[in-house]
N, C-alpha and C positions, 0 to 999 in steps of 0.2 A: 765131436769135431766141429769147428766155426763153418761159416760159410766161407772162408777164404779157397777153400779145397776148388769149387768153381772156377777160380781167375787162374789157375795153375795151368790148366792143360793149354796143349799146341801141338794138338794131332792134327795128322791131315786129313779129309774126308771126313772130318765131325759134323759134318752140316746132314750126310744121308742118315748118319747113326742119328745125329736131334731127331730128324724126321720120323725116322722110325721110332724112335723114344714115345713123340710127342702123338705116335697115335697109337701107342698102346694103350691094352684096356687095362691095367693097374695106375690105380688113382696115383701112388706114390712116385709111378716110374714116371709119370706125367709132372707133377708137380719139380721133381729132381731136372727133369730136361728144361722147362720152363724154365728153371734157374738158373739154366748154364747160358740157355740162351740169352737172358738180361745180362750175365754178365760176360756174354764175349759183347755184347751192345754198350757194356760200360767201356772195354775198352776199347773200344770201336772200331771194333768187327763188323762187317757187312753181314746179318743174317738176316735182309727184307727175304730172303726167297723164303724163309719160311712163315711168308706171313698168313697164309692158307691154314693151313699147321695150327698155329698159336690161338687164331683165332677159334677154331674149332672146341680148344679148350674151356673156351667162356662160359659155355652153359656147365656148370659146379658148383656145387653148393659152399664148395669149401674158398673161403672168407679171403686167405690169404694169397690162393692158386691167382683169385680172381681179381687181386690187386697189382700183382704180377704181369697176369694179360692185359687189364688196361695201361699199364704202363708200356708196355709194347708196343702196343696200339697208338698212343701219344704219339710217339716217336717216329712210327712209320707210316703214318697213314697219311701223312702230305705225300711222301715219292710213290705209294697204292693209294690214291682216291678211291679207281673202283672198285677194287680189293675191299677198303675199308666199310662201302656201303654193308656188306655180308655181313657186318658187325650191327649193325642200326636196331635189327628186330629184337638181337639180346639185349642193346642198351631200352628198348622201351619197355621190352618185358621186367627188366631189374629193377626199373623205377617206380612198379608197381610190387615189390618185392615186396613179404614181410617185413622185412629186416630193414630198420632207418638205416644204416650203414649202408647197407647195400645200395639202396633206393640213393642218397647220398653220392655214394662213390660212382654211380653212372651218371647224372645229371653234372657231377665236376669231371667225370672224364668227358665226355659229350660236349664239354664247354671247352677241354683244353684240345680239343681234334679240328685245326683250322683250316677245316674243306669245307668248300662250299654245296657241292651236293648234299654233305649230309646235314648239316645248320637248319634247312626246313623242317628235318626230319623230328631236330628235336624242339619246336615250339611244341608242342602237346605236351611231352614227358614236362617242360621246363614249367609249364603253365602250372600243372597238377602239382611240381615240388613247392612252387612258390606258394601253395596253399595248404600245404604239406601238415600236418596234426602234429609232425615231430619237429622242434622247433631247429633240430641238429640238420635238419632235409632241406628249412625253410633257409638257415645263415647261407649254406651250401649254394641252393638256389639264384639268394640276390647277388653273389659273387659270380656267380654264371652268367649275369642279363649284362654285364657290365663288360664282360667275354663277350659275350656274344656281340653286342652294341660294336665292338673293335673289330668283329670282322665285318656286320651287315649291319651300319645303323638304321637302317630305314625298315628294315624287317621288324625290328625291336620296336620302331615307333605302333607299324600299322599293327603290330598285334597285340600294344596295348601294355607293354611288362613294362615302360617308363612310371604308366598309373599306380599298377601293382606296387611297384617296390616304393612309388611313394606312401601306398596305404602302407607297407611294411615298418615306416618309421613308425607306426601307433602300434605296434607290435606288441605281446604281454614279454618278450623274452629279451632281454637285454643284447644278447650277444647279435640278435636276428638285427635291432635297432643299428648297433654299430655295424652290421658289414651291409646293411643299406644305405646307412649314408654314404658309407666307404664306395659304395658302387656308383649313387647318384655322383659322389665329390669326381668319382674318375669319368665318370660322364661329359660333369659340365666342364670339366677342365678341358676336353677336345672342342666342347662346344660353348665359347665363352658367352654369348648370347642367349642360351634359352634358359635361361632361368628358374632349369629343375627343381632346385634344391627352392621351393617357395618356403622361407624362414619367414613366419611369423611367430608371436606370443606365446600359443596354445605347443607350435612344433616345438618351441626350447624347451617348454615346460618339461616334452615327452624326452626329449635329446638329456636334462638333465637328469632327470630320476632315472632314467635309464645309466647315466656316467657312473652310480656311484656303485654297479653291480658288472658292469664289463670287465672283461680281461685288460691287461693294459693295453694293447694295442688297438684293442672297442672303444677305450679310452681316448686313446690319442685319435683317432678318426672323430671321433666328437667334436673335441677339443678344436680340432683344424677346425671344423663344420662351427663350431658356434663361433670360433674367432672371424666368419663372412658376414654376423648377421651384425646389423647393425640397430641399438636397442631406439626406442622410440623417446626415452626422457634417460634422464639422471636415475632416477627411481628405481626405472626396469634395471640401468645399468650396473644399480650398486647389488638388487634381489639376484642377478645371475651372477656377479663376482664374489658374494656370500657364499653362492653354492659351488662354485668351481674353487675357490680357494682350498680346500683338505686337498685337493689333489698334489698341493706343495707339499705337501710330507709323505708321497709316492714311492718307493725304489728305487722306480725305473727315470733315468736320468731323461730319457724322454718325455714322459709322463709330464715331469715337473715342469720341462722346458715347453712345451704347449699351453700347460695351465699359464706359466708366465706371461706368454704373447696373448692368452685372453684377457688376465689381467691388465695386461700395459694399454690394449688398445681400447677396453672400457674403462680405464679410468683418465681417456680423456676428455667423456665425459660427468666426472664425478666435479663438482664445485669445489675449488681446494679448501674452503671454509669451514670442510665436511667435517668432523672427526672421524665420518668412518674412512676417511682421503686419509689422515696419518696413519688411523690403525693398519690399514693394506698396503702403506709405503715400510712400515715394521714389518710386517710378515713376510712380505718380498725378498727380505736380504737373508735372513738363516737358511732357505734351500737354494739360493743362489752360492750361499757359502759352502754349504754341504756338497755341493756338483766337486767342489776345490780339492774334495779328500779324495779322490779317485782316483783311475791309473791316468796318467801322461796324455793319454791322445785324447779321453773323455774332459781331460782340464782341459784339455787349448780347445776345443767345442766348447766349454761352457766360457772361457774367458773371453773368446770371440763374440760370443753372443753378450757377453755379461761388458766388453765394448761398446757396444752399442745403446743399451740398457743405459751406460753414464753418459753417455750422451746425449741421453733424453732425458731423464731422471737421475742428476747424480746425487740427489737427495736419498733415496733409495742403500747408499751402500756407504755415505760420507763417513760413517763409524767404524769399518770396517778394513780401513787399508792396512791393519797387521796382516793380512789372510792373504796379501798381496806381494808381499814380502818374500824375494827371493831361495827356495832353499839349493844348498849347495847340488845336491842331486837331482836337480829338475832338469829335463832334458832346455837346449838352448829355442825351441821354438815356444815352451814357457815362458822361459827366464822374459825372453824379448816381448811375448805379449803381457805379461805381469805389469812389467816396466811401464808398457803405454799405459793401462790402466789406471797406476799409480799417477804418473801425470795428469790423468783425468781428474783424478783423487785430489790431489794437493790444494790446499786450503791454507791460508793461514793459520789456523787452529794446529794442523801437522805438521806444517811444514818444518819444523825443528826433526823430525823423525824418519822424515823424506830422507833432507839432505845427507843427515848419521850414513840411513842406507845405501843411498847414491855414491858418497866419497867411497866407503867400504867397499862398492859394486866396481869402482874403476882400478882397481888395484887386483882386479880376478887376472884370470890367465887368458879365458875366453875373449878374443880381439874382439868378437863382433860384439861382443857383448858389451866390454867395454865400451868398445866407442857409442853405442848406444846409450850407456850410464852417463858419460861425459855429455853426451846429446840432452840427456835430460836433464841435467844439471842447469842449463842455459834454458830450459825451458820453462822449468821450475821457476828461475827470473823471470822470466817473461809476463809469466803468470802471476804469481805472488811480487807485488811490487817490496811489499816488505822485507821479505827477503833477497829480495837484489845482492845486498853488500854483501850477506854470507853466502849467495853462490858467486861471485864473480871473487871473494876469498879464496873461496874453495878451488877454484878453476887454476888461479895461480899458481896455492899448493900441487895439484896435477902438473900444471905446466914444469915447476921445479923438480918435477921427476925426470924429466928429457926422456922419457921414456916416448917415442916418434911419433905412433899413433895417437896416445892420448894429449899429447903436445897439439897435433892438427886437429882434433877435433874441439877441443877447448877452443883454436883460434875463430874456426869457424861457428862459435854459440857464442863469442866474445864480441863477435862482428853484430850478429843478431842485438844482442844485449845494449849497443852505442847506437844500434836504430832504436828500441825501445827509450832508452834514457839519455837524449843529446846531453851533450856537456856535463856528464857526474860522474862518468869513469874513468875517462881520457887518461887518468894519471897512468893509466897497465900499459901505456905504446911500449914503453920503453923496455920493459919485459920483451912484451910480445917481441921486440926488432932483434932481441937478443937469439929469437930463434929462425931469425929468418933462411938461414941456410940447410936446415933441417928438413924444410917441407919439398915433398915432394909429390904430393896429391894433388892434383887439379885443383878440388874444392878449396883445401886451404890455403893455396896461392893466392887463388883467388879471392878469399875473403882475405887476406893480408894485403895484397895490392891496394882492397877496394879502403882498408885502415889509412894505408898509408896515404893515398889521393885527397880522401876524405879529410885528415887530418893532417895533411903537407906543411899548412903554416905552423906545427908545431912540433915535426920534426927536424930538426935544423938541417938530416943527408936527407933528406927527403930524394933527392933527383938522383944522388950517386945511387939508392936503395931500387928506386924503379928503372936507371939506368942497367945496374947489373942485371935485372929481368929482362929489359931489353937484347941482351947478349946474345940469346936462343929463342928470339922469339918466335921463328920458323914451326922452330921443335915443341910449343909449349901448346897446349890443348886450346881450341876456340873459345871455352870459358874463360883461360888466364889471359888470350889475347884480345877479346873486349874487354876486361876488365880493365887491361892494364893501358892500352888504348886511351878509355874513358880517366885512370889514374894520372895521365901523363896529361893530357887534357887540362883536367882540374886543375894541375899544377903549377901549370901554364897558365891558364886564368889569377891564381894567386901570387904567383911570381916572373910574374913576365919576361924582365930582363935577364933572368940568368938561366932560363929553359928556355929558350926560341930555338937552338937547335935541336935540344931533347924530344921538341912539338914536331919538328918540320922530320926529323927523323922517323918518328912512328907515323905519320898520317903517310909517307913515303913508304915504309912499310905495308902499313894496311889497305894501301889503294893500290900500289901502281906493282908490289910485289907478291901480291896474296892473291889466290884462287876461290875465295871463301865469300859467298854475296853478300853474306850477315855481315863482314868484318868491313869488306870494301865499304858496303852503303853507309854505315855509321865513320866511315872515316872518311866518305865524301860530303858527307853533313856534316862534320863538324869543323872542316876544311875550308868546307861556303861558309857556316854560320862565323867564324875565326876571320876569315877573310871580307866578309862583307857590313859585320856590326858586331863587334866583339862586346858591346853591352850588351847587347839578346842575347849573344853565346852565354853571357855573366849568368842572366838572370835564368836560361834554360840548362845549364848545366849544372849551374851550384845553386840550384831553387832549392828552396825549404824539403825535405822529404818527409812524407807522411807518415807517422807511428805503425809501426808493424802492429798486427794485430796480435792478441792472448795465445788463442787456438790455430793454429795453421793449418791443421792437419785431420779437422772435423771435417765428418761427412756431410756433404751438401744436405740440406734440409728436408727437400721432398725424396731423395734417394732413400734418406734417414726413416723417416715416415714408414717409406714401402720395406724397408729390410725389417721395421719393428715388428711389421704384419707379418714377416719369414721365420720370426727367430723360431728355431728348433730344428729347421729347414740348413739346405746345402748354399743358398742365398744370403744367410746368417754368418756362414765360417767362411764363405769368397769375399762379403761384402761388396758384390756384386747383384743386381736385380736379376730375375731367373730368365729373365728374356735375352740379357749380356750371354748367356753360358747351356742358354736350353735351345736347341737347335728346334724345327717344325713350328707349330700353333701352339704346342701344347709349352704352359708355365707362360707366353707372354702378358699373362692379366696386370693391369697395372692395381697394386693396392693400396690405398689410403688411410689414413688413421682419422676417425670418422671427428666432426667438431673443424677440421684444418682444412677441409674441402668438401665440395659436392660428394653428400653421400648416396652409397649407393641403394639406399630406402628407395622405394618406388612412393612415389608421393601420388596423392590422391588427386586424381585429375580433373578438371570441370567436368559437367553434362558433357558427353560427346554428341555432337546431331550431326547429321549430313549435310554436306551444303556443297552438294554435287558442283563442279567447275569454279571452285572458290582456290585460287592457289595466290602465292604467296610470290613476285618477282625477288631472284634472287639478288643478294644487297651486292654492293662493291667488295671488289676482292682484298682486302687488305694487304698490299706489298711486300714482303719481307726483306729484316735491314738490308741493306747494300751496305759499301762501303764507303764505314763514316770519315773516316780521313779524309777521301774524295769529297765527301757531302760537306764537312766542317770550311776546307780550301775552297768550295764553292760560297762559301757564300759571300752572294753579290748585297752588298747592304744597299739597293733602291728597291722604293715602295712597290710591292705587286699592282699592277694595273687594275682595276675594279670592274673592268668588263672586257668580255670578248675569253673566248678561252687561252690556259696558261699554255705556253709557251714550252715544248720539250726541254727537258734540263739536257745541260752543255755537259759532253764526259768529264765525270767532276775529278779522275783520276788524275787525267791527263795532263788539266789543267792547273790539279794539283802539283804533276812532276814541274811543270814551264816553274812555275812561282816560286817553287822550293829552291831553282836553282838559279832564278830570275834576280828581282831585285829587294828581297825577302819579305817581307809583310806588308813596307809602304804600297809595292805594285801591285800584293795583291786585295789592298782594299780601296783601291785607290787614288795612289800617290799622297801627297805628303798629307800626314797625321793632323797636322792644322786646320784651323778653320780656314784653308786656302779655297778660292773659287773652284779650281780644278775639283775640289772633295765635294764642295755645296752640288755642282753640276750632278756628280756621278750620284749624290742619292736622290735629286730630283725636286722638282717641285711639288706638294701638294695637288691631290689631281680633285679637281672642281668638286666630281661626284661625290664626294664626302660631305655630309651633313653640319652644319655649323656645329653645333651639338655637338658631336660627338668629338671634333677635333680640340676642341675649346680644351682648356684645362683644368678641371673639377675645383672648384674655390674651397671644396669643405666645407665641414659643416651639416648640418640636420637641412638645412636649405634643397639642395642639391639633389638628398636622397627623396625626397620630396616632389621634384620637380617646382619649386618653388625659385631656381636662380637660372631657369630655363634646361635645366638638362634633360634626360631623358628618365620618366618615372616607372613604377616599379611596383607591378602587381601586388598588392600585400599577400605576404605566404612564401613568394618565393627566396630559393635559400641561396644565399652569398655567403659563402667560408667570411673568417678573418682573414685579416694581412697575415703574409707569413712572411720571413726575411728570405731573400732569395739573392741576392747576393750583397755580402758582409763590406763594409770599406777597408778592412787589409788587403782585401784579393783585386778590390777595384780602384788604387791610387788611391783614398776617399770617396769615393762615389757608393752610396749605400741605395740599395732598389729592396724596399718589400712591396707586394702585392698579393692581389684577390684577382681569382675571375667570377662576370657578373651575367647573368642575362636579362637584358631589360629591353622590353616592349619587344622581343625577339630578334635583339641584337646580345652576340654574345662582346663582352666589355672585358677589357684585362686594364683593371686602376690601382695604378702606383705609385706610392709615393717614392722622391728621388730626394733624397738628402746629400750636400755637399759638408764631407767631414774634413774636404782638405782646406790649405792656405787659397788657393786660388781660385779663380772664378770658372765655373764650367756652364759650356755655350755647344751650338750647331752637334744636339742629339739627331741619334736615329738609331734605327731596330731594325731587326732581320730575325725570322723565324728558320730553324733548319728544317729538312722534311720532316713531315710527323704522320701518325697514324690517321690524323681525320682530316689531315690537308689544310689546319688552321694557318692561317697567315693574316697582317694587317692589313685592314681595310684602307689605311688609308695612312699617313707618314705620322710620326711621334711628335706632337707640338709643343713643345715649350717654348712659348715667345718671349719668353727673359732670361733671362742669365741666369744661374745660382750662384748666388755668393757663398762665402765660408758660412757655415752652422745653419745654412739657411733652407727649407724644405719645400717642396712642389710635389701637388697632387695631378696627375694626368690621368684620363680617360682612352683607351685606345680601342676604335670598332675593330672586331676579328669578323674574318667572314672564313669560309672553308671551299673556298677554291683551289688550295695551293698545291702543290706537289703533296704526292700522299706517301710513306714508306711504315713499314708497320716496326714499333719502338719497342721496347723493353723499360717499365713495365708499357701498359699501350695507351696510357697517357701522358709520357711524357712529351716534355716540351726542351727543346734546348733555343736558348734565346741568343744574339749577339747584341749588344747595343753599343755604339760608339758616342762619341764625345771629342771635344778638340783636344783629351789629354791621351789618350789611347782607343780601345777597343776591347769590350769585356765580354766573358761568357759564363754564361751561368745556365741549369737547368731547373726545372718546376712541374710542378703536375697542378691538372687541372683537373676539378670533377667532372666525370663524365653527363654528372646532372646538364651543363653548361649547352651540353649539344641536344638535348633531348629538345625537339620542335612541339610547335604548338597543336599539330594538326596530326597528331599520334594517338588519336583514339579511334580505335579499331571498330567496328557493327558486331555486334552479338557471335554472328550467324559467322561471319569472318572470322573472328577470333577460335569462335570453338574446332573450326573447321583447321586453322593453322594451330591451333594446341595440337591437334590429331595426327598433325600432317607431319611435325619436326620429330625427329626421332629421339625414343627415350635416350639414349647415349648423351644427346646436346642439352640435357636436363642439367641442372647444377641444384643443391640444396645451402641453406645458409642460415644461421641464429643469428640473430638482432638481440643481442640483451640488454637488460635495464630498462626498458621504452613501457612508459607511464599511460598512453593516450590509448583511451577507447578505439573501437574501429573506425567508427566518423571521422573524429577528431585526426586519424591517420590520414583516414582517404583525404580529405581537404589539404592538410597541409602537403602530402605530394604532388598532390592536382597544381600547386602555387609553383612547383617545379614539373610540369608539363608530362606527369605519370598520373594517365587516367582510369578511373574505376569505372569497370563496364559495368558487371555485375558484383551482388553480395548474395549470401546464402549463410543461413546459419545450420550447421551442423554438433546434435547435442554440446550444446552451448557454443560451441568454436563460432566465431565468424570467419566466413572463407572470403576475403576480397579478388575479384580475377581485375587485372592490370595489364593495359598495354601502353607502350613509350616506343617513339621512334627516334632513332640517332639523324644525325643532319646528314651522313651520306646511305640513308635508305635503309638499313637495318632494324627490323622491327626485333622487342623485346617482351615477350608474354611471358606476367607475372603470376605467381597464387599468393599472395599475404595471409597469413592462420593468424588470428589473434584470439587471443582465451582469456575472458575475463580474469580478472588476478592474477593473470599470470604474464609477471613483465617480461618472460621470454616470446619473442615472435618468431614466426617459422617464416622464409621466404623462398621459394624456388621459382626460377628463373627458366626459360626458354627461349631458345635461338637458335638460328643460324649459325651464326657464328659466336660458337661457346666462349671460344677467348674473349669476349667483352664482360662476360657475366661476373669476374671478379669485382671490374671495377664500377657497375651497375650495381652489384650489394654496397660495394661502399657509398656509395652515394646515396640509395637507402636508408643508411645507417646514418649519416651525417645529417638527412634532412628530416629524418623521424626524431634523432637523437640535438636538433639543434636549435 
C-alpha cells in the first residue's frame, strides 16, 4: 500500500492517539505516527502541540525516521523557539555522526530553522562541516553560511565563514566549488559593496576546471560568477571563451544560455580582426538555433533573449532567418516575437524571402498577428531601402483585400514609408482616399488625415475629405483631433482662399470648445502664429521634416549593455533592468559590458601615504537641465558684463509665455530684425575691458598662430581640434559658421570662420551662449568690423571666460549658441573639449594627490582604453602637460610605466589620473578619479584627442 493511506483519515481526537503513537517503544509504530503527522502538516493541520513528541524521536539511527523529524522541525520551530532549543544537542551530536548523510542533513536542517536563539548554537557544528573530509558535508555546508548570512550577517563575518568559503572555491571537488560561489554570488548580491567574490586569474583558472565536472546547475553558478569578472587583456579574454565554449552543446537550455552571456560580454573585448572573433560568431548560432526546437514557453525565453543578442551582434545569426519563420502551430506569443526578430534579420541579401513570408503572414486568421505582419511589411521598407517599391506593392495588394484591419494598418506603415522617402510614392493617395470611410481606429485616422494635410496640394477634395472629419470632431480620440487640427492648418497655409472658414472653424473648435490642454495650447498657437506673421506660421508648420530613422523600436544602448550581462535571467524575457521589477536592495547592481564603460577591474592604485588633514574642497555643484524652452526664449543677445558678479536669470518660462503671445520673435529679440539702432542699442557696446587682441579679427594665416600679427601666442604642444562645421548655409539663409575652440596664454578662444554663401551683404553680428554646464559665456561682444559680402570669408577670435549661468547639459559639454545678423537669428549647437577648461595651475603636491587618490571612493573610479597611440611614456607626459594635464609622479612596474596625473577644471574640480603604458604595446590603460564622475567621460576624450593628435 502507497503512502497515500496517511492523507485519508479525519478522526477526531488523532492528536492524543499521535501522542501516544509517537511515544511508544516499537520503532515501527513510531516511524508510522511520524508520517501521519507530516502529513496532517501537509494539509495543514495544526499539530505544533505535538512538538515535544516528535522531537523526542530524533535520537534513531534510522536514516529516514530522521528526515522525517527534521522536516518537522523546519516548519515549527519559528511559532516554538524555546521548544525548538530541546533540539540543538541532537543536531550537534549528528554532525559529528559517522554517517556523511547524517552529519549533512543536520547542518542543512540547522541552517533552514530561522531562530535566533539557536543560530549561535550552530557556528561550531557549521565550522567542523565546512572542513568536513566528505566533500557531500562540505557543498551542504557552503550553502548553509549563505543561510545563515540572511538571518545574522554580522555573526557570519566575526566568526570568520566569509574566509572559509572563499578558501572553499580552491576546493579538490567540483560540486563543493560551484555551491561556494553560489553562496558567495547570494552574498554579494545583498551586499553590492564588499567585493567577496575577489575574481582574479589564478580564481578563474580554478572556477574553470572545475565547470567542466559540475552538475548543470554548479555549472550555471559559475557561468553567472565568471560573466562579473572582467578579464585584464584580449588574451586572457579569448583563453576563458576557449574554455567555456563546449558548454554550447549542453542539454540544459540554461546551461547554454549563461555560457552565451559569458561569451557575448568577452568578446567585446576580442579585436574583430581576430579569426578567432569569426570562429566564436560561427559557433554562437547552432545552440542558439537548437533552444528553437523546444516546447513553446522555452522558444519565447530563448527568442527573447536571442532579441537582444541581434541587437548587438546581428552578425551572429544573419544565415539563419529560415529558423525564424513562422510555423502554423506556434503558439501566438511566438508567431509575434519571431516576427520582431525577423525584422532585425532583414537584409538585402533576404529580403526577397522576408517579404514571400510577410504577404503569406497577413492573409492568417490571427488579427493580432496580422496586423503585426502588415506592420512589418512597412518596416521592412524602412529598413531595406531597396526594397521600398516591393513593400509598398505589396501593401496595396493588402489594401485591395478591404479586408478592415489589414486596410488600417497598411495606412498606417504607408504614412511611415512618405516620412522615409518624400516625394517617390505619393502616387498611392488616391488608393488610400478610396478607403477613407472604412477606418475607424484612432491610429489610422490619424495617419490618413496626417496624408492628407501633408499632401493637400495634391489632392484636389483635399478640404471636403478633412471637412467630413470635421463632422464629429467632439467624438474622435485626441490623436485624430491634433492631427486633424494640424491637417486643417497645413491646408490653409497651402490654400488660403478657399479654407479660411475650414481654419477659423477648427481652431474655434479646439480653443474655445474643447476641455483638453494639449488640444487648446496647440490651437492657441497656431491661432497667434496665423494671426500675427503667417510667414513664420509658413516656415514652422510646413518645415522640412526629418527622415524617420531605420530602427524605432531598438532598445536604448546602455539599457542594451546591462540586459546582455542578464541574458538567461528574468531581466532578459521583461527586457527590463532587474532594479525596474526587483523590489528591496537586492538585483539593483547596474551592469556593464566591459570595453563600453568604466570597468569594474579594481585598478592598481598609487603609493598610499598619509597626509593627515589633507582634504580636498568640494567642487561646484553641477545644475541640472531646467527648462530649455524657458532657457532658449530667454535669450537676451547682449554681451555678459566682464566683471562684477552675474546677475540671477529672469524666470525664463514666464517670460517665455509674455513673447509667445506678445509680438512673436521681433519683441523677443529685440524689435526689428534689421540693423535698426533700436537692435544696435539692445546688444550693446563693446565694454572697454576687452583686450585689443582678442576682439580684433584673426587675419589668418601661419602669422597669427605665431603671435607674429599681434595676436595672442600659443605654448607649443597645446592641442586645438580642427574646424568643424557647425552650422551649414541651408539652415542659416547663407550664413555658414565652422569652428574650433583654443586655449591660449590661458584664455579659452572659440575662432571661426563666417562665410557668406548668400546674394546679399551680412552686417551688425552678435552671439549669445545658452546656459551650460561650466558657465562658458563671451568675454566680450563678436567683432566683425566689415561687412561680408556674397562668397566672401572672416575669420574671428572670441575670449570666453566662465562666469555665465551654469545648468548641467547633455552630453556635459555641450554648447548651444545663438548668433544674429541683420538677416535673422540662427542656432546651432557644438561641443567643446573639455581639454579647453583644464587651467594652468592644476598640479597637485605629491603628498596631496596620494592623500585625495585615497580619499574619493572606489565607486567615482572610471577605467578607459586609448588605442593606437605610438608615444613612449615621456613623449606622452609632455604633450598633455602642453594641454594643462600634469605628471606628478612616474614609476615603472615590471616594464609598465605608471604616470600619476592631476588636471583641474575652471570651476574647481580636480581630476586624478593613472596613465599605464607598456612598451609595444599601443593600447594604453587610463583611469580617472573624481568627484564628480560625470566629467570622466568627456576627460578620456580629450586624452584621446591630444595623445592621438
Amino acid at each position: 500500500m502507497t503512502d497515500s493511506k496517511y492523507f485519508t483519515t479525519t478522526k477526531k481526537g488523532e492528536i492524543f492517539e499521535l501522542k501516544a503513537e509517537l511515544n511508544s517503544d516499537k520503532k515501527e509504530k513510531k516511524k508510522e505516527a511520524v508520517k501521519k503527522v507530516i502529513a496532517s502538516m501537509t494539509v495543514g493541520k495544526d499539530v505544533s502541540a505535538l512538538f515535544p513528541d516528535v522531537v523526542n524521536c530524533m535520537q534513531t539511527d534510522n536514516l529516514e525516521l530522521k528526515k522525517l523529524v527534521y522536516l518537522y522541525l523546519m516548519n515549527y520551530a519559528k511559532s516554538q523557539p524555546d521548544m525548538a532549543i530541546m533540539a540543538v544537542n541532537t543536531f550537534v551530536k549528528d554532525c559529528e555522526d559517522p554517517n556523511p548523510l547524517i552529519r549533512a542533513l543536520a547542518v542543512r536542517t540547522m541552517g533552514c530553522i530561522r531562530v535566533d536563539k539557536i543560530t549561535e548554537y550552530l557556528c561550531e557544528p557549521l565550522r567542523k562541516c565546512l572542513k568536513d573530509e566528505d566533500p557531500y558535508v562540505r557543498k551542504t555546508a557552503a550553502v548553509c553560511v549563505a543561510k545563515l548570512h540572511d538571518i545574522n550577517a554580522q555573526l557570519v563575518e566575526d566568526q570568520g565563514f566569509l574566509d572559509t568559503l572563499k578558501d572553499l572555491i580552491s576546493d579538490s571537488n567540483p560540486m563543493v566549488v560551484a555551491n561556494a560561489v553560489a553562496a558567495l554570488s547570494e552574498i554579494a548580491e545583498s551586499h553590492p559593496n564588499s567585493n567577496l567574490l575577489d575574481l582574479n586569474p589564478q580564481t578563474i583558472n580554478k572556477l574553470l576546471t572545475a565547470l567542466n565536472e559540475c552538475t548543470e546547475w554548479g555549472q550555471i553558478f559559475i557561468l553567472d560568477c565568471l560573466a562579473n569578472y572582467t578579464p585584464r587583456d584580449d588574451r586572457e579574454s579569448q583563453s576563458i571563451c576557449e574554455r567555456v565554449t563546449p558548454r554550447l552543446s549542453h542539454a540544459n537550455s540554461a546551461v547554454v544560455l549563461s555560457a552565451v552571456k559569458v561569451l557575448m560580454k568577452f568578446m567585446e573585448m576580442l579585436p574583430k580582426d581576430l579569426d578567432y572573433y569569426g570562429t566564436l560568431l560561427k559557433k554562437l548560432a547552432p545552440p542558439l538555433v537548437t533552444l528553437l526546437s523546444a516546447e513553446p514557453e522555452l522558444q519565447y525565453v530563448a527568442l527573447r533573449n536571442i532579441n537582444l543578442i541581434v541587437q548587438r551582434r546581428p552578425e551572429i545569426l544573419k544565415h539563419e532567418m529560415k529558423v525564424f519563420f513562422v510555423k502554423y502551430n506556434d503558439p501566438i506569443y511566438v508567431k509575434l516575437e519571431k516576427l520582431d526578430i525577423m525584422i532585425r534579420l532583414a537584409s538585402q541579401a533576404n529580403i526577397a524571402q522576408v517579404l514571400a513570408e510577410l504577404k503569406e503572414y497577413a492573409t492568417e486568421v490571427d488579427v493580432d498577428f496580422v496586423r503585426k505582419a502588415v506592420r512589418a511589411i512597412g518596416r521592412c521598407a524602412i529598413k531595406v531601402e531597396q526594397s521600398a517599391e516591393r513593400c509598398v506593392s505589396t501593401l496595396l495588394d493588402l489594401i485591395q483585400t478591404k479586408v478592415n484591419y489589414v486596410v488600417q494598418e497598411a495606412i498606417v506603415v504607408i504614412k511611415d514609408i512618405f516620412r522615409k522617402y518624400p516625394n517617390k510614392y505619393e502616387s498611392v493617395i488616391a488608393t488610400l482616399c478610396e478607403n477613407l470611410d472604412s477606418l475607424d481606429e484612432p491610429e489610422a485616422r490619424a495617419a490618413m488625415i496626417w496624408i492628407v494635410g501633408e499632401y493637400a496640394e495634391r489632392i484636389d477634395n483635399a478640404d471636403e475629405l478633412l471637412e467630413s472629419f470635421l463632422e464629429g470632431f467632439h467624438d474622435e480620440s485626441t490623436q485624430v483631433q491634433l492631427q486633424l487640427l494640424t491637417a486643417i492648418v497645413k491646408l490653409f497655409l497651402k490654400k488660403p482662399t478657399e479654407t479660411q472658414e475650414l481654419v477659423q472653424q477648427v481652431l474655434s473648435l479646439a480653443t474655445q470648445d474643447s476641455d483638453n490642454p494639449d488640444l487648446r495650447d496647440r490651437g492657441y498657437i497656431y491661432w497667434r502664429l496665423l494671426s500675427t506673421d503667417p510667414v513664420a506660421a509658413k516656415e514652422v508648420v510646413l518645415a522640412e521634416k526629418p527622415l524617420i530613422s531605420e530602427e524605432t523600436d531598438l532598445i536604448e544602448p546602455t539599457l542594451l549593455e546591462e540586459l546582455i550581462c542578464h541574458i538567461g535571467t528574468l531581466a532578459s524575457v521583461y527586457h527590463k533592468p532587474p532594479s525596474a521589477f526587483v523590489e528591496g536592495s537586492r538585483g539593483v547592481q547596474h551592469k556593464r559590458l566591459p570595453g563600453s564603460a568604466g570597468s569594474g577591474e579594481s585598478v592598481e592604485s598609487p603609493d598610499t601615504a598619509s597626509a593627515a588633514g589633507v582634504s580636498e574642497a568640494p567642487p561646484a555643484v553641477i545644475p541640472s537641465q531646467g527648462d530649455l524652452l524657458g532657457d532658449l526664449l530667454n535669450l537676451d543677445l547682449t554681451p555678459p558684463t566682464t566683471t562684477g558678479p552675474t546677475p540671477p536669470p529672469s524666470s525664463g518660462m514666464q517670460m517665455g509665455a509674455m513673447d509667445l503671445l506678445g509680438g512673436g520673435l521681433d519683441s523677443l529679440l529685440g524689435g526689428d530684425l534689421g540693423g535698426s539702432p533700436a537692435l544696435a542699442a539692445g546688444f550693446g557696446a563693446p565694454p572697454a575691458a576687452v583686450p585689443a587682441s582678442f576682439s580684433a579679427p584673426v587675419s589668418g594665416g601661419l602669422d597669427d598662430l605665431f603671435d607674429l600679427g599681434g595676436g595672442v601666442g600659443m605654448p607649443m604642444g597645446t592641442y586645438v581640434p580642427t574646424k568643424a562645421l557647425w552650422l551649414p548655409a541651408m539652415k542659416a539663409k547663407g550664413l555658414e559658421i565652422s569652428g574650433t575652440f583654443a586655449r591660449r596664454a590661458g584664455v579659452i578662444q572659440m575662432e571661426m570662420t563666417l562665410t557668406n554663401k548668400a546674394m546679399s551683404v551680412m552686417t551688425d553680428f552678435a552671439i549669445q551662449f545658452n546656459r551650460n554646464s561650466f558657465g562658458l559665456a563671451p568675454a566680450g561682444p563678436l567683432q566683425v568690423l566689415t561687412p561680408i559680402g556674397p562668397n566672401q570669408s572672416i575669420e574671428v577670435a572670441l575670449p570666453l571666460n566662465t562666469v555665465g549661468p551654469v545648468m548641467k547639459m547633455e552630453p556635459l559639454n555641450n554648447l548651444q549658441v545663438a548668433v544674429k545678423n541683420n538677416i535673422d537669428v540662427f542656432y546651432f549647437s557644438c561641443q567643446y573639449p573639455i581639454s579647453m577648461l583644464f587651467v594652468e595651475d592644476g598640479k597637485m603636491e605629491r603628498q596631496v594627490f596620494l592623500a585625495t587618490w585615497k580619499d574619493i571612493p572606489n565607486d567615482n573610479e572610471s577605467q578607459f582604453q586609448i588605442k593606437d597611440c605610438h608615444l613612449n611614456s615621456d613623449a606622452a607626459s609632455n604633450k598633455l602637460q602642453g594641454s594643462n594635464i600634469f605628471t606628478i609622479a612616474k614609476r615603472t612596474v615590471e616594464g609598465q610605466d605608471m604616470l600619476y596625473q592631476s588636471m583641474k577644471l575652471s570651476n574647481g574640480i580636480w581630476v586624478l589620473a593613472e596613465l599605464r603604458v607598456q612598451a609595444g604595446n599601443p593600447n594604453y590603460t587610463v583611469s580617472l578619479k573624481c568627484r564628480a564622475p560625470e566629467v570622466s567621460q568627456c576627460v578620456f576624450q580629450s586624452y584621446e584627442a591630444v595623445l592621438k593628435n
